[in-house]
C-alpha positions in Angstrom: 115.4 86.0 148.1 118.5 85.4 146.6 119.2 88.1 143.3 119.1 84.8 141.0 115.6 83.2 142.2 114.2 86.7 141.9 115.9 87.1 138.3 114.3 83.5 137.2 110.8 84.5 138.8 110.8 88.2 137.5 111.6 85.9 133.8 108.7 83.1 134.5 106.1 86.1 134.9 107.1 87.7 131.5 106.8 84.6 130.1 103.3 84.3 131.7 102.6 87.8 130.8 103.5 87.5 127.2 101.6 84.5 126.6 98.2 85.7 128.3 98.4 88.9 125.8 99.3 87.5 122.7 96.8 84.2 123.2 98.6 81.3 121.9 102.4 81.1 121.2 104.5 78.8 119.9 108.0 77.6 122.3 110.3 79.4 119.2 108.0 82.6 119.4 109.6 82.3 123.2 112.7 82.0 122.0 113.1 84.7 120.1 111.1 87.4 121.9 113.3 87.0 125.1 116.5 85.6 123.6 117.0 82.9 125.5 117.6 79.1 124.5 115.4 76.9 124.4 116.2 74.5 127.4 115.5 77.9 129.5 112.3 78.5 127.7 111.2 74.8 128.3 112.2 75.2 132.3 110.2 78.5 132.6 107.0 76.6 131.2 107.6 73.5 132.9 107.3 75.5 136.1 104.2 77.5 134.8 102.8 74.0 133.7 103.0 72.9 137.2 101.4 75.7 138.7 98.3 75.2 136.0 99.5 78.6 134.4 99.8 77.7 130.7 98.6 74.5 128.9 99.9 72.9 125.4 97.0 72.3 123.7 99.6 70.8 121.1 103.0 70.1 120.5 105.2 73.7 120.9 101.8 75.5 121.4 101.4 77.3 125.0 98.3 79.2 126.1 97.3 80.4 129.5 94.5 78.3 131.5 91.2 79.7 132.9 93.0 79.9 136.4 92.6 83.3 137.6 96.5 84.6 138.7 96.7 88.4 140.3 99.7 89.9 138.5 101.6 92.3 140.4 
């Protein structure tokens, strides 16, 4: 894996992470915990979206789904 896809997916699971221990979060909560802009944010959920990782149950909102994900 190239150092740059292993960066983004080392980023993505953090993002996972963070939002499976604190419950729900909001997108700016994102923002500011891993100092990152928004549009980065938005492409790191848009990719755990798609793999039924996290959910919006409203607008800015992100909580993990019931799929069960072994984290190592």
């Amino acid at each position: 894996m190239s150092p740059s896809t292993d960066r983004m997916l080392n980023r993505v699971k953090s993002v996972y992470l963070f939002i499976r221990k604190r419950g729900t979060v909001t997108t700016q909560e994102l923002v500011e915990e891993f100092d990152m802009t928004q549009r980065t944010i938005q492409r790191d959920l848009n990719i755990l979206t798609y793999n039924n990782l996290v959910k919006s149950p409203s607008r800015g909102k992100w909580t993990v789904t019931k799929r069960k994900v072994n984290v190592s």
